[in-house]
C-alpha positions as CSV (number, residue, x, y, z in Angstrom):
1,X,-9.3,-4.2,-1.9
2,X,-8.1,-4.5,1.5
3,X,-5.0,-3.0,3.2
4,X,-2.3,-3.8,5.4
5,X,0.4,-1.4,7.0
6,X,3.5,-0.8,5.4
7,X,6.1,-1.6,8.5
8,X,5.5,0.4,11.4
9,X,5.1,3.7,9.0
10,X,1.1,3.9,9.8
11,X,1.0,4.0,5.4
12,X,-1.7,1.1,4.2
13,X,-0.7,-0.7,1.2
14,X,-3.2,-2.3,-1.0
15,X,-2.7,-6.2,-0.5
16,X,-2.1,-6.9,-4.1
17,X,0.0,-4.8,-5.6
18,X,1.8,-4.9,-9.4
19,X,5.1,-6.6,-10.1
20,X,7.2,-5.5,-13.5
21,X,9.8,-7.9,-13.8
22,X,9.3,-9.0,-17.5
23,X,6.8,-6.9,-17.7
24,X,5.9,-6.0,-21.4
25,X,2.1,-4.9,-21.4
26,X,2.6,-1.0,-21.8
27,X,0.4,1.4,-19.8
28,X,-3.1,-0.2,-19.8
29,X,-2.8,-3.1,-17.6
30,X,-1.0,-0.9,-15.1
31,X,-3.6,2.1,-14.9
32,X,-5.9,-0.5,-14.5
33,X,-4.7,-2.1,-11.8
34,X,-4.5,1.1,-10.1
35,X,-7.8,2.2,-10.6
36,X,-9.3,-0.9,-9.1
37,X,-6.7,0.2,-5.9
38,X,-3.8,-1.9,-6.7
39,X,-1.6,1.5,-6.3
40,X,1.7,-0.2,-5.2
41,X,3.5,-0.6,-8.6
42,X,6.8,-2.6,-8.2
43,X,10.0,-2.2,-10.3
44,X,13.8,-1.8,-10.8
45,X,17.0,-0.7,-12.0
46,X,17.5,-3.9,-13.7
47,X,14.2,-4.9,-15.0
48,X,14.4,-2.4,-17.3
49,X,10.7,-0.8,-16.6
50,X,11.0,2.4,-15.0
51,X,10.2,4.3,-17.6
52,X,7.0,2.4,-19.0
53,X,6.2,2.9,-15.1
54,X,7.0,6.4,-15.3
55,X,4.9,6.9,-18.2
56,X,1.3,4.8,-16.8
57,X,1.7,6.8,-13.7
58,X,2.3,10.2,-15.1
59,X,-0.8,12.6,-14.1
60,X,-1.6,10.1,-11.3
61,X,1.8,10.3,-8.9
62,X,-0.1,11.4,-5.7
63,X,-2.4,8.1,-6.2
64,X,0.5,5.8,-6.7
65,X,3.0,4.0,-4.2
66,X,6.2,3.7,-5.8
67,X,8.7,0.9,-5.3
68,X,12.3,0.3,-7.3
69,X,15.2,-0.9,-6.8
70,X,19.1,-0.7,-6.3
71,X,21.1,-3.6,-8.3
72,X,23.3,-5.5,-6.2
73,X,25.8,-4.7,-8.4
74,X,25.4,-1.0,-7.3
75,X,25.8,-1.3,-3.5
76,X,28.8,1.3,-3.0
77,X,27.9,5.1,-1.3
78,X,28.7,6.8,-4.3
79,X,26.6,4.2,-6.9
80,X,23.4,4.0,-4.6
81,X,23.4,7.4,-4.9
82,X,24.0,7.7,-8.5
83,X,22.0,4.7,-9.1
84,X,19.0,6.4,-7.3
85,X,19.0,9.7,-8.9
86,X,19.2,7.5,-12.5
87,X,16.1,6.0,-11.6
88,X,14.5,8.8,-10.6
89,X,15.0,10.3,-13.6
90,X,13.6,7.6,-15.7
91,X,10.6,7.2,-13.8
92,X,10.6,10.8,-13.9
93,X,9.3,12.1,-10.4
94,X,11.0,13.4,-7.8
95,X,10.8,10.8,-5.4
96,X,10.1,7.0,-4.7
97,X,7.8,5.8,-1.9
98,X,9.9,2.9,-1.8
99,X,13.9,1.9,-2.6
100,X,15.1,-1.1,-2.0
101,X,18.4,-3.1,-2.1
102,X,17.7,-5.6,-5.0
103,X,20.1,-8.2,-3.4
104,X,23.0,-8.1,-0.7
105,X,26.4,-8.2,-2.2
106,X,29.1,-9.6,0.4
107,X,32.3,-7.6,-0.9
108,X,30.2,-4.7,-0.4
109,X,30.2,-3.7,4.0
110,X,26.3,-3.7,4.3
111,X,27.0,-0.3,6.8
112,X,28.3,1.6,4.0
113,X,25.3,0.5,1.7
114,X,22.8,1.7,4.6
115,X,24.2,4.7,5.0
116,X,23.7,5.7,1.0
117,X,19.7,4.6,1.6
118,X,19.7,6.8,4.5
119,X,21.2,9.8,2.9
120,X,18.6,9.4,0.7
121,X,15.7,9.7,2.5
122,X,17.3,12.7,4.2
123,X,17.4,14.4,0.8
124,X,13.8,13.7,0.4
125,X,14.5,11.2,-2.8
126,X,13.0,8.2,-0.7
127,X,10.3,8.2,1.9
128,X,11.1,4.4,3.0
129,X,14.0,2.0,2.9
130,X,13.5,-1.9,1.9
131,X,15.3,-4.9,0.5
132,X,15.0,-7.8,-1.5
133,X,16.3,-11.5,-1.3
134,X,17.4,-11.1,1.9
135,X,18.0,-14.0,4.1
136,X,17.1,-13.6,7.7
137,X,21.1,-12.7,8.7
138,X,21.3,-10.4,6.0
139,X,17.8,-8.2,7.3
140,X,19.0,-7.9,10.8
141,X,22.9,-7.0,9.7
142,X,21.6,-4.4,7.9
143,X,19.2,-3.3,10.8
144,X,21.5,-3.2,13.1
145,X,23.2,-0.5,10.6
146,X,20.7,2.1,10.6
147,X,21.1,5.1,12.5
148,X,18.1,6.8,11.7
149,X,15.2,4.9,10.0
150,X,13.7,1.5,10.0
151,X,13.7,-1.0,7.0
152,X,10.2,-1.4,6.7
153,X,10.1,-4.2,4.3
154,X,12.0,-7.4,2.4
155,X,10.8,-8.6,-0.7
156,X,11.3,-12.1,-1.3
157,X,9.9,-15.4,-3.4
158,X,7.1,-16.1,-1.5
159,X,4.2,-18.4,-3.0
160,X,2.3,-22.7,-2.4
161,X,5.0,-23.6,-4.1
162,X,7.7,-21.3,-2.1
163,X,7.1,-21.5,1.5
164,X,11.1,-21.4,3.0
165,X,10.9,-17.9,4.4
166,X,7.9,-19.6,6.8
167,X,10.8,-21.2,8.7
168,X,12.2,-17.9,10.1
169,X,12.0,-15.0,7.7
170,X,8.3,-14.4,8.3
171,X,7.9,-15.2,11.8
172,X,10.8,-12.6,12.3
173,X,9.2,-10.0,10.3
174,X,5.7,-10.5,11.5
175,X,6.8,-10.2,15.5
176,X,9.0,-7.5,14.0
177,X,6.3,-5.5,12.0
178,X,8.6,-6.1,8.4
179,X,6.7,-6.2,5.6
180,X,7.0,-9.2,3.1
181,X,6.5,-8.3,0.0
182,X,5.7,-11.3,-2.2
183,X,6.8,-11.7,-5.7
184,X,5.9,-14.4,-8.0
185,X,2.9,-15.3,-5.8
186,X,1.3,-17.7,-8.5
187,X,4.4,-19.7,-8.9
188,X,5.2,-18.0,-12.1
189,X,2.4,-19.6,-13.3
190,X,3.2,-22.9,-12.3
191,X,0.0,-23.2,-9.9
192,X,-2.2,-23.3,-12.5
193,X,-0.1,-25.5,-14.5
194,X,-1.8,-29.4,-14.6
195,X,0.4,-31.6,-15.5
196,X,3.3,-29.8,-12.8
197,X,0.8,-30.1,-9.9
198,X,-0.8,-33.5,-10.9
199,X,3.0,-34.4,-10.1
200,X,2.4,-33.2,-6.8
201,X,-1.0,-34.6,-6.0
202,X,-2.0,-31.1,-5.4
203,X,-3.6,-29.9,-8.2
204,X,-6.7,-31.3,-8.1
205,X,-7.0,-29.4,-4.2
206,X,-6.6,-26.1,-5.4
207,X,-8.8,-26.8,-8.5
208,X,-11.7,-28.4,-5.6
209,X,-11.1,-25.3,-3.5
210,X,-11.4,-22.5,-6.5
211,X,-14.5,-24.4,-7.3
212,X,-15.7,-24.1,-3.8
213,X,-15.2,-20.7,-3.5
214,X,-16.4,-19.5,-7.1
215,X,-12.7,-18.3,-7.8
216,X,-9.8,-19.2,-9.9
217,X,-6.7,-21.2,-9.2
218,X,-4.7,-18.3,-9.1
219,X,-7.4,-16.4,-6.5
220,X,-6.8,-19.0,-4.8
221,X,-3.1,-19.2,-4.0
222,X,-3.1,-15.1,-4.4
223,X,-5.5,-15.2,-1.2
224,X,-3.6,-17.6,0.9
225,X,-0.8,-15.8,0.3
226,X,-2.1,-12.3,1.5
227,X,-3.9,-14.3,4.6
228,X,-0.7,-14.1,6.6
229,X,0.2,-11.0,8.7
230,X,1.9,-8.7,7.2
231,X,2.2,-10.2,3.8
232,X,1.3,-8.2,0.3
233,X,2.0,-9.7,-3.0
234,X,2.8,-8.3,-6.4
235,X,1.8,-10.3,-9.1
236,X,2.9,-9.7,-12.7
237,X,0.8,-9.9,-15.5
238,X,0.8,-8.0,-19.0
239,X,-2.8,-8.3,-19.5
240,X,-5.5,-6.1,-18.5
241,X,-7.9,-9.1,-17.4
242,X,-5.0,-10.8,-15.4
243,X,-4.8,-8.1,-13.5
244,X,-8.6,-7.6,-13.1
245,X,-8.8,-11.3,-11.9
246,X,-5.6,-10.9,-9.3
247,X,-7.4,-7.9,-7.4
248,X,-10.3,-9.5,-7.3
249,X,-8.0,-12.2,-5.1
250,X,-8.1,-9.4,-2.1
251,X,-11.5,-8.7,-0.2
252,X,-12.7,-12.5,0.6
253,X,-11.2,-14.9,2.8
254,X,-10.3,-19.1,2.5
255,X,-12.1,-21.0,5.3
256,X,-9.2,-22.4,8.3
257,X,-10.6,-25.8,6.8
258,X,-9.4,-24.8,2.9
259,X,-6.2,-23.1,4.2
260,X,-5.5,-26.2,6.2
261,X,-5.7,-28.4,3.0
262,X,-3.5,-25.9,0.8
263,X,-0.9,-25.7,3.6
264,X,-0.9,-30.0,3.6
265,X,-1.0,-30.2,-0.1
266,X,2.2,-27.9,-0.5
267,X,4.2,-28.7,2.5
């Protein structure tokens, strides 16, 4: 597994990492994925999997980057704070490596938010503070907020099939040194789908370029996606194979010539 750095923090973050949003696998899949060095485990207030989180890292919290969430439903002082402490408990640790605002809420001031996540890494509940769905306005709003701290990451839709935040979202953060945190890297499964990327002509490229490289289709767009600076991704899967086969997408790299065809086959 290779790493990249978190932000500017000087932490190094495994480049794959494991997503939970309808997640339903239980414990295995997760320890797994951890013991092969995919320690960043990824979930939220929402999704409803803090506590089967809780419960596959229990023993094992030293070895394990923690990220969750606020809703955007939750973005006053007093229910960041609240909503923070709830998820603490149900993940049951003390604190989280990593709390981030799910997604902004306009009839919410964005200063008032910040200073919650602030207060909270004061009070040694959260080491760093990161969003989620953020466009490019909203990251540097809520920047420009912070008194203290940095936000050291954004996590966002980023995949082949999902490439809007190359226009300015990852420019910004990579001259910046903001993490992008990619979720549904593999398309939600529609890169591997046929008949969806027949549609597109570009099925039968990443198919040509897995066989090249001895990998699968989703190795495939899982590498190009971690090839960019300062990019990690968190795949979701509730099998324990999945997840063997998405790590094994970190620690090789796509030739310029097979990166140029996947970046002219998914324009």
């Amino acid at each position: 597994m290779e790493y990249k750095e978190l932000g500017s923090t000087g932490v190094k973050l495994p480049e794959i990492g494991l997503g939970t949003w309808q997640y339903r696998g239980g414990i295995e899949p997760l320890r797994k994925g951890i013991a092969l060095g995919a320690f960043v485990i990824d979930t939220a207030e929402m999704y409803g999997t803090e506590e089967a989180v809780g419960e596959a890292i229990r023993s094992q919290r030293d070895q394990v980057f923690i990220a969750t969430k606020v809703s955007g439903n939750h973005l006053r002082y007093d229910d960041v704070i609240k909503a923070a402490q709830q998820s603490l408990k149900r993940l049951g640790v003390n604190y989280v490596d990593l709390y981030q605002i799910h997604w902004p809420d306009p009839g919410v001031p964005i200063r008032e938010t910040m200073r919650a996540m602030e207060t909270l890494v004061d009070e040694g509940k959260v080491k760093f503070i990161g969003v989620s769905n953020f466009y490019l306005r909203n990251l540097e709003e809520a920047q420009a907020c912070m008194t203290k701290y940095r936000i050291v990451s954004n996590q966002v839709k980023y995949s082949l099939l999902q490439r809007g935040i190359e226009e300015d979202m990852l420019p910004y953060c990579q001259k910046n040194q903001v993490t992008i945190i990619a979720y549904s890297p593999i398309g939600r499964g529609e890169l591997t789908s046929k008949p969806l990327l027949r549609q597109r002509g570009a099925f039968n490229i990443l198919q040509n370029i897995a066989q090249q490289t001895g990998k699968t289709m989703a190795q495939v767009a899982l590498n190009w996606c971690i090839t960019k600076p300062h990019v990690i991704a968190i795949p979701k899967s509730d099998r324990t194979e999945r997840v063997v086969e998405n790590c094994q997408a970190s620690g090789w790299k796509l030739s310029k010539e097979q990166l140029a065809a996947l970046d002219r086959a998914f324009q």
